[in-house]
C-alpha positions as protocol buffer text, in pm:
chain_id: "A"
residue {
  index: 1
  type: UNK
  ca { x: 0 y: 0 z: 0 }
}
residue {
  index: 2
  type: UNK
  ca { x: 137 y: 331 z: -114 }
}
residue {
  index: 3
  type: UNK
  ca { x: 204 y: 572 z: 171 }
}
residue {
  index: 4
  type: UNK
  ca { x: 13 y: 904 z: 199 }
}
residue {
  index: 5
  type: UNK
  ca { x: 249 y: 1212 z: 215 }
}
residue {
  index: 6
  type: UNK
  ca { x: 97 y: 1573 z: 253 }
}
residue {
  index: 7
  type: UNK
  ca { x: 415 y: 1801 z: 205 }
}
residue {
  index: 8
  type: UNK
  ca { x: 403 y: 2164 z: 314 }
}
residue {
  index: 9
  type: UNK
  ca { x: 674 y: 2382 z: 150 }
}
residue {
  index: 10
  type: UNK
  ca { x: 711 y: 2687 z: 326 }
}
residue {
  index: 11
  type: UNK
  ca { x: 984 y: 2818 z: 43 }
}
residue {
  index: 12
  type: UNK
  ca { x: 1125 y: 3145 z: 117 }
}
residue {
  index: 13
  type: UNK
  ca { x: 875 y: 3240 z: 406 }
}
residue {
  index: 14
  type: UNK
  ca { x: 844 y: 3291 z: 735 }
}
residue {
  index: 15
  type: UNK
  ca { x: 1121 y: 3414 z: 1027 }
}
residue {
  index: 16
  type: UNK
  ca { x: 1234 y: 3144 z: 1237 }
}
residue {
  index: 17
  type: UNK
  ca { x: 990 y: 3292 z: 1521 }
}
residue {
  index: 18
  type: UNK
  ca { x: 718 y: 3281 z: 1295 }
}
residue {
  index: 19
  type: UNK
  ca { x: 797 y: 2944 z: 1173 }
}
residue {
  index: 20
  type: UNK
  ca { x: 861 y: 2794 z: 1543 }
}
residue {
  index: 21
  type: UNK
  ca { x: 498 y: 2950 z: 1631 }
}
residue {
  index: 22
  type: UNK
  ca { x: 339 y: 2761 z: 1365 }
}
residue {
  index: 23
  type: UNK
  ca { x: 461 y: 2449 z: 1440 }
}
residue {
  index: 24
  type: UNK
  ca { x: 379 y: 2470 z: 1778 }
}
residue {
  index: 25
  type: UNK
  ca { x: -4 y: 2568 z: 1691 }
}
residue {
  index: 26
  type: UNK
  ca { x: 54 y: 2274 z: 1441 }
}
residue {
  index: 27
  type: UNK
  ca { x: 148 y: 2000 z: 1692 }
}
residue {
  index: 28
  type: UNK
  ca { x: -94 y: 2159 z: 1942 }
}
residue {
  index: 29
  type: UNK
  ca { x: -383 y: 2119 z: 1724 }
}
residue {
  index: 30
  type: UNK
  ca { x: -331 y: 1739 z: 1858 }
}
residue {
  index: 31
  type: UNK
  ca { x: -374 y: 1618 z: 1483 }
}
residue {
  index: 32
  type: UNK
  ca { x: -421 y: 1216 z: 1430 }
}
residue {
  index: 33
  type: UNK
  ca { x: -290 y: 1046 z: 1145 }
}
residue {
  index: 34
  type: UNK
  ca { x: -337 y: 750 z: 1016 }
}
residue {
  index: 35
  type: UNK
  ca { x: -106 y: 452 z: 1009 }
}
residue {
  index: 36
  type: UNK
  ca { x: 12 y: 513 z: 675 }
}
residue {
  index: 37
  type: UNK
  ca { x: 42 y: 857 z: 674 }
}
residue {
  index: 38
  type: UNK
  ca { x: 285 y: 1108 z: 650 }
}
residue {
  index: 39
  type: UNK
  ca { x: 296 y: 1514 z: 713 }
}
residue {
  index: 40
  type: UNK
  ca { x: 630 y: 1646 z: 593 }
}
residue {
  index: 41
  type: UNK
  ca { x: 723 y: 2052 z: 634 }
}
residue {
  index: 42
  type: UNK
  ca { x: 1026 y: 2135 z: 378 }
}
residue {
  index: 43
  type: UNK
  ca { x: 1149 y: 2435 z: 583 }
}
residue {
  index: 44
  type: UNK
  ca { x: 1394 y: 2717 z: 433 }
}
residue {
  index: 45
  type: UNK
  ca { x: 1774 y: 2555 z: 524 }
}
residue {
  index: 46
  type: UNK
  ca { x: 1866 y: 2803 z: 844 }
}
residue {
  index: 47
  type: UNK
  ca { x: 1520 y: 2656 z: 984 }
}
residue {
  index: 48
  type: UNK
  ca { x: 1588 y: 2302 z: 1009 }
}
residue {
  index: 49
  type: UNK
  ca { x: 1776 y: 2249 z: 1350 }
}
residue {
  index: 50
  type: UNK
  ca { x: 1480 y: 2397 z: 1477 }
}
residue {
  index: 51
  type: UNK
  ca { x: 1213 y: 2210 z: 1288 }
}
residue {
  index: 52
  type: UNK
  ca { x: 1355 y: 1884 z: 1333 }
}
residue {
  index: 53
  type: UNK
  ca { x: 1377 y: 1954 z: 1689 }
}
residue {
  index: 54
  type: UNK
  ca { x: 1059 y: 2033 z: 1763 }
}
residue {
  index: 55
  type: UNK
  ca { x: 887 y: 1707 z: 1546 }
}
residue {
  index: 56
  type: UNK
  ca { x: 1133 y: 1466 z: 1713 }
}
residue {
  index: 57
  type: UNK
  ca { x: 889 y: 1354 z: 1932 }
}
residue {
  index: 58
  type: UNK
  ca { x: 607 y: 1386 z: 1703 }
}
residue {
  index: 59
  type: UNK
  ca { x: 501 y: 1077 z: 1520 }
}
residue {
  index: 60
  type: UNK
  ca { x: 451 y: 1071 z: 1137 }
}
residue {
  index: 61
  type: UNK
  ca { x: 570 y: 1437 z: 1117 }
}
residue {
  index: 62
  type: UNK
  ca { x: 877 y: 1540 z: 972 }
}
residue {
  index: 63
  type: UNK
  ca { x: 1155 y: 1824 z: 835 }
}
residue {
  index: 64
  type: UNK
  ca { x: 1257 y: 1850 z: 474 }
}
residue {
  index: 65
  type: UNK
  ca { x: 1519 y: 2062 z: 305 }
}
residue {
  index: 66
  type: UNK
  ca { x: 1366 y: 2235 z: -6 }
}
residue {
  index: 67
  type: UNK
  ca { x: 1726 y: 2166 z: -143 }
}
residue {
  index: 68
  type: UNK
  ca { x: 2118 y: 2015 z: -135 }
}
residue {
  index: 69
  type: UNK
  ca { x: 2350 y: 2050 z: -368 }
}
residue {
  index: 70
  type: UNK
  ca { x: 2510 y: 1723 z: -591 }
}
residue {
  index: 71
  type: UNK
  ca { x: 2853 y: 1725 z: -431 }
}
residue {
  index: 72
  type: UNK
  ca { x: 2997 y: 1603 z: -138 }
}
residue {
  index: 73
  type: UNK
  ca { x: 3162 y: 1929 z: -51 }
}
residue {
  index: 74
  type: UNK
  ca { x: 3442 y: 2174 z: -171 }
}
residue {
  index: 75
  type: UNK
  ca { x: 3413 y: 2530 z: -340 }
}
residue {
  index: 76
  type: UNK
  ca { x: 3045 y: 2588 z: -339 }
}
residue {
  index: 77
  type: UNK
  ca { x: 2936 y: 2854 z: -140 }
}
residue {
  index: 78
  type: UNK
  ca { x: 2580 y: 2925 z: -40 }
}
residue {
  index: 79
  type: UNK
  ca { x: 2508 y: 2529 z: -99 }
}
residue {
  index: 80
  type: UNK
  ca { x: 2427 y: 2295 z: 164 }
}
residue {
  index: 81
  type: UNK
  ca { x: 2555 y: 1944 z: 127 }
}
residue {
  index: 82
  type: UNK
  ca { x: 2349 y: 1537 z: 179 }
}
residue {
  index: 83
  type: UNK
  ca { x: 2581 y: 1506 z: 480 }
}
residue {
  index: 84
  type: UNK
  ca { x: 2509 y: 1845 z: 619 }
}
residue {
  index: 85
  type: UNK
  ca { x: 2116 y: 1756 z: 650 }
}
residue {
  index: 86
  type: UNK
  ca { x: 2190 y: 1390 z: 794 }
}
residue {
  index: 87
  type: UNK
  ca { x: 2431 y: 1573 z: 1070 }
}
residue {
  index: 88
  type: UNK
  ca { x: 2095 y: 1802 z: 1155 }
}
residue {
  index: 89
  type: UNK
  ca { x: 1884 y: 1445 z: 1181 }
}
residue {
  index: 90
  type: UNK
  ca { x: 1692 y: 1575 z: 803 }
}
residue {
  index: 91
  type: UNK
  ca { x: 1557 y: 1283 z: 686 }
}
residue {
  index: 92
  type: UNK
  ca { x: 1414 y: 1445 z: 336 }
}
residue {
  index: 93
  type: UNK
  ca { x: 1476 y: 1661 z: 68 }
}
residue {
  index: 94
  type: UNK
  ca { x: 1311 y: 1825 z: -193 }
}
residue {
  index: 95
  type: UNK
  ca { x: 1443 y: 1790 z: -538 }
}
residue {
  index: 96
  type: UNK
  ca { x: 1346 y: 1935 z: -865 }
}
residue {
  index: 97
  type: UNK
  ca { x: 1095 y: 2205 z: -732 }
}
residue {
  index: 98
  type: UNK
  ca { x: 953 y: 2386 z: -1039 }
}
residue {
  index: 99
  type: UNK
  ca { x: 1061 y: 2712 z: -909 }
}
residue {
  index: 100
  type: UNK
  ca { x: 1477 y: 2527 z: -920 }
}
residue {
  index: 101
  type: UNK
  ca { x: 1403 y: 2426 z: -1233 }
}
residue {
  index: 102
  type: UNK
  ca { x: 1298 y: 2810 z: -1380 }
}
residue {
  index: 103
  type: UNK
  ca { x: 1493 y: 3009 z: -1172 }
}
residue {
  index: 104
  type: UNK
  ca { x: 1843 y: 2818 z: -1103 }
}
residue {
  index: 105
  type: UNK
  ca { x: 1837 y: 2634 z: -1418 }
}
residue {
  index: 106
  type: UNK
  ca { x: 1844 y: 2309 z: -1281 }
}
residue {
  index: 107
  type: UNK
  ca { x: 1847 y: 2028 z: -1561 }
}
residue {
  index: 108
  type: UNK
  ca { x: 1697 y: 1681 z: -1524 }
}
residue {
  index: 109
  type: UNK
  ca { x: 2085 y: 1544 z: -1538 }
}
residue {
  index: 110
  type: UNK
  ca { x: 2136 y: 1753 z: -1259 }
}
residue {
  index: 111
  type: UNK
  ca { x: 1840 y: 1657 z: -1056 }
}
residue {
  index: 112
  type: UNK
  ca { x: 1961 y: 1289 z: -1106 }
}
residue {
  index: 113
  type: UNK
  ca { x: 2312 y: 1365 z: -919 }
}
residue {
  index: 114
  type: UNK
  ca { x: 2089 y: 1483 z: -640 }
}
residue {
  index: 115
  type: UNK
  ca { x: 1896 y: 1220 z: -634 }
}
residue {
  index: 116
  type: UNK
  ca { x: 2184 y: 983 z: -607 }
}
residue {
  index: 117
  type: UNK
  ca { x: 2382 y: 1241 z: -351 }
}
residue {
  index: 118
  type: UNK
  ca { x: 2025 y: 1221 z: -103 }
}
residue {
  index: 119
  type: UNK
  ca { x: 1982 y: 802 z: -137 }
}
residue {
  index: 120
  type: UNK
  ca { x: 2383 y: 747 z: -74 }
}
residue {
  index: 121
  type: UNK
  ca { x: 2345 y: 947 z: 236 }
}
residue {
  index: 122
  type: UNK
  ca { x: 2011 y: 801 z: 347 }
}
residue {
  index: 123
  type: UNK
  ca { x: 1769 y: 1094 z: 218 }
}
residue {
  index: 124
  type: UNK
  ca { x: 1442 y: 1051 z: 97 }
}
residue {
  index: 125
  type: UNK
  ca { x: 1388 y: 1259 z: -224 }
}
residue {
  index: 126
  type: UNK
  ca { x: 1019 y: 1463 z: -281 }
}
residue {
  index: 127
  type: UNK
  ca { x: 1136 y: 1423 z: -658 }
}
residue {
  index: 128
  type: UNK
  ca { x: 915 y: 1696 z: -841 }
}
residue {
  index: 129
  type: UNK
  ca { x: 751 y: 1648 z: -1183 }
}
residue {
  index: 130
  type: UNK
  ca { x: 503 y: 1823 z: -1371 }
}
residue {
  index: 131
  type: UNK
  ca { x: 443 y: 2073 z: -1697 }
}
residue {
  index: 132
  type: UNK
  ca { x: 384 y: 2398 z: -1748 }
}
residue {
  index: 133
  type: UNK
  ca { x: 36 y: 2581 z: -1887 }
}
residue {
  index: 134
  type: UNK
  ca { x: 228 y: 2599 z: -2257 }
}
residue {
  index: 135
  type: UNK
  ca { x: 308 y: 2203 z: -2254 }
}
residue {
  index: 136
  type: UNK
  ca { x: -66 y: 2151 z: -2086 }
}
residue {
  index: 137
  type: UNK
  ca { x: -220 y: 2344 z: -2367 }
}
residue {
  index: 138
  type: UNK
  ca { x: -57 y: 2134 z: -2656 }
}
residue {
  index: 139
  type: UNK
  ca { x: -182 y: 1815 z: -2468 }
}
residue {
  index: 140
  type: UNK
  ca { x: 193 y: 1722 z: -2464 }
}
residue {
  index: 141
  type: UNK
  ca { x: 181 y: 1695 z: -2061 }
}
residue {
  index: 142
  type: UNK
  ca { x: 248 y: 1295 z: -2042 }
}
residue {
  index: 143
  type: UNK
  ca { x: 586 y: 1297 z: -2251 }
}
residue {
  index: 144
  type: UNK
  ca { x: 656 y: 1563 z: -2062 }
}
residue {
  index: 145
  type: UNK
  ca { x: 644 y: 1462 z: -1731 }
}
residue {
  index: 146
  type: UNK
  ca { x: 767 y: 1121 z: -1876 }
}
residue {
  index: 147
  type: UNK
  ca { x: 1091 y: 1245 z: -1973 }
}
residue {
  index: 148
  type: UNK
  ca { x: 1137 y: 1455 z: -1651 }
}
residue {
  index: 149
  type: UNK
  ca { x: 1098 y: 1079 z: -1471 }
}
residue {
  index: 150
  type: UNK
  ca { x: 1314 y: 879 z: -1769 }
}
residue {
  index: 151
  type: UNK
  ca { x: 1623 y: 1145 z: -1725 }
}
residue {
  index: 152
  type: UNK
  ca { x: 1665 y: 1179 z: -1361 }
}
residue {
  index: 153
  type: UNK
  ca { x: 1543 y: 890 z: -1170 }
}
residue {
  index: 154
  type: UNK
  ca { x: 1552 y: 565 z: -1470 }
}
residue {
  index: 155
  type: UNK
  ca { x: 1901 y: 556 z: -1412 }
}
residue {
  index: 156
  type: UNK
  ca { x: 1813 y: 393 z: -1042 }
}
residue {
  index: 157
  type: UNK
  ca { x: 1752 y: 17 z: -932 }
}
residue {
  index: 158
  type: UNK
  ca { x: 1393 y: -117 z: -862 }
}
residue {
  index: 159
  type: UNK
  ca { x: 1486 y: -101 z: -477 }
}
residue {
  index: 160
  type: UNK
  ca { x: 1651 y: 271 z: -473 }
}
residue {
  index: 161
  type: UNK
  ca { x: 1371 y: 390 z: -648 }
}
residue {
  index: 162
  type: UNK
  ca { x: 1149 y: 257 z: -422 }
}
residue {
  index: 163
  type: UNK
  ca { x: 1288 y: 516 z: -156 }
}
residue {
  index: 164
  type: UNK
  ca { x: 1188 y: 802 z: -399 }
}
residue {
  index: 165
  type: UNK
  ca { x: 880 y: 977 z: -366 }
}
residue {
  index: 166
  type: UNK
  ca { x: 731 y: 1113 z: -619 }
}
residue {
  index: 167
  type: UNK
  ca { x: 501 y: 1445 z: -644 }
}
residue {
  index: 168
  type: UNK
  ca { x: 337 y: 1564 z: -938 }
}
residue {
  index: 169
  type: UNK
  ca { x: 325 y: 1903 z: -967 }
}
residue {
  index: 170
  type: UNK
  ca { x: 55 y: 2109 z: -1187 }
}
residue {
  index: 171
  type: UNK
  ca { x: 233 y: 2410 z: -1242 }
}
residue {
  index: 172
  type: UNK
  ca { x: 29 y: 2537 z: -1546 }
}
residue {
  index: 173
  type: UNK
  ca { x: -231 y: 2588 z: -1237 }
}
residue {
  index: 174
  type: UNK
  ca { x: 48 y: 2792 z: -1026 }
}
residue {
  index: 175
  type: UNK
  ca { x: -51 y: 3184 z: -1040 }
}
residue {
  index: 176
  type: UNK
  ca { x: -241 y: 3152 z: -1340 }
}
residue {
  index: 177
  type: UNK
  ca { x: -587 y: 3133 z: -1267 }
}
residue {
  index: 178
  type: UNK
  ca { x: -675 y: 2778 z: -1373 }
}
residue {
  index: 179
  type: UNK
  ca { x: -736 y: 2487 z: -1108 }
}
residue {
  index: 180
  type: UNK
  ca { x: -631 y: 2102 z: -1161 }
}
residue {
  index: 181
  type: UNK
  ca { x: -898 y: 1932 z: -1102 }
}
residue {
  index: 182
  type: UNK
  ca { x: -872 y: 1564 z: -907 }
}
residue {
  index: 183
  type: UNK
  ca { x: -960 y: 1406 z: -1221 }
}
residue {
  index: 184
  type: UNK
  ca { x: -668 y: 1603 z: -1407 }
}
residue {
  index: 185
  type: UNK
  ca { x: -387 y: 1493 z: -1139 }
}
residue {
  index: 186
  type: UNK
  ca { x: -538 y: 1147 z: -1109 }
}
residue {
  index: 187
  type: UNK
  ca { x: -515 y: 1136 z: -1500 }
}
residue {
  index: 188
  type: UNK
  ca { x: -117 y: 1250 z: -1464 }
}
residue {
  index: 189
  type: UNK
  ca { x: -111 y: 1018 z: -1174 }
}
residue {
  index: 190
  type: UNK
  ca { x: -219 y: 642 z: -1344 }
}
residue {
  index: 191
  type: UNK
  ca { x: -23 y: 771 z: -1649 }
}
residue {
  index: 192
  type: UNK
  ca { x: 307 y: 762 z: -1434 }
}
residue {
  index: 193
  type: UNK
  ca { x: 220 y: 475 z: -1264 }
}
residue {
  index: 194
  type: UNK
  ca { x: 232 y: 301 z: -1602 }
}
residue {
  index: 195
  type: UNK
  ca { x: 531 y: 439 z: -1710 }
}
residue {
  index: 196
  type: UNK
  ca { x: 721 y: 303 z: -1389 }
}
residue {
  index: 197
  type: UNK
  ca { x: 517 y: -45 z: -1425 }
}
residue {
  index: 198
  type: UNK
  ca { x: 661 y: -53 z: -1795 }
}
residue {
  index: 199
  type: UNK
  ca { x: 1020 y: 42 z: -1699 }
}
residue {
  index: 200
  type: UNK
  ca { x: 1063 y: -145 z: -1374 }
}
residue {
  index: 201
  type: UNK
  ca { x: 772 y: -333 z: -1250 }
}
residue {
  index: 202
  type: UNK
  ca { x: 385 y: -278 z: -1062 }
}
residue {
  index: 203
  type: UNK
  ca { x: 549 y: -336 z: -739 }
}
residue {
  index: 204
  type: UNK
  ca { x: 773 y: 5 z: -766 }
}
């Protein structure tokens, strides 16, 4: 049975009072999940000793980085490294956000280093996928989204990308006044499924 993960990306929000406050009115709401469910908050990087701390004791809630870079370390300043998260007890990471793909440039070959850097240091990737409203319009969305899957994370065995986790993400309904319906992501959703029953089997 396929886990269910609600992911709340806070992306370049909040102070860290602000974001301390929350979670506390968060965890105070005494919110029950289910057994096979999973609340993840992908925090801004200077947040996470504090988020992690403060869901330690907090079952089926968790800390994600939005980001890492695909080295082990060296010359890169600003980035934050797979064995920098494990040292602050980060057990996720978010990789290929839409907004890293536009704004930083970030290709599907480099997306697949991440990927790799995160499982080899015992991360679990939120791997990102989805089109934008000029793909959506040409009906081209499911090569899309395909290739975005085939490029970064086909390279992988059956049981690594089993760790992955996979979020589709409708951007051509980001800021531009259209909605995805259910029906729309389910659609995106089966399609996928397919795809990674085709490449590796119905049990990935």
């Amino acid at each position: 049975m396929r886990k269910q993960i609600a992911a709340a990306n806070w992306k370049m929000n909040l102070t860290l009072q602000q974001g301390e406050s929350l979670l506390e009115e968060i965890l105070a709401a005494g919110i029950t999940l289910g057994p096979n469910q999973q609340a993840i908050f992908a925090v801004p990087s200077p947040y996470l000793p504090m988020a992690t701390a403060k869901l330690a004791g907090a079952n089926q809630f968790d800390a994600s980085a939005q980001n890492l870079y695909q080295k082990e370390s060296g010359a890169y300043t600003g980035e934050i490294s797979a064995a920098m998260l494990v040292s602050l007890n980060v057990k996720y990471c978010v990789i290929g956000h839409s907004e890293r793909r536009e704004y930083f440039n970030e290709s599907n070959a480099d997306l697949a280093a991440k990927v790799d850097i995160s499982l080899k240091h015992g991360l679990t990737p939120i791997f990102c996928c989805g089109e934008p409203l000029s793909i959506r319009e040409k009906e081209g969305q499911n090569e899309f989204v395909a290739r975005q899957l085939e490029e970064s994370l086909f390279h992988l065995s059956a049981d690594d990308l089993k760790k992955v986790v996979i979020a589709y993400e409708p951007i051509w309904a980001i800021g531009t006044g259209r909605t995805a319906s259910t029906g729309q992501a389910q659609e995106i959703h089966a399609y996928l499924r397919s795809v990674l029953a085709k490449k590796y089997s119905e049990t990935v």
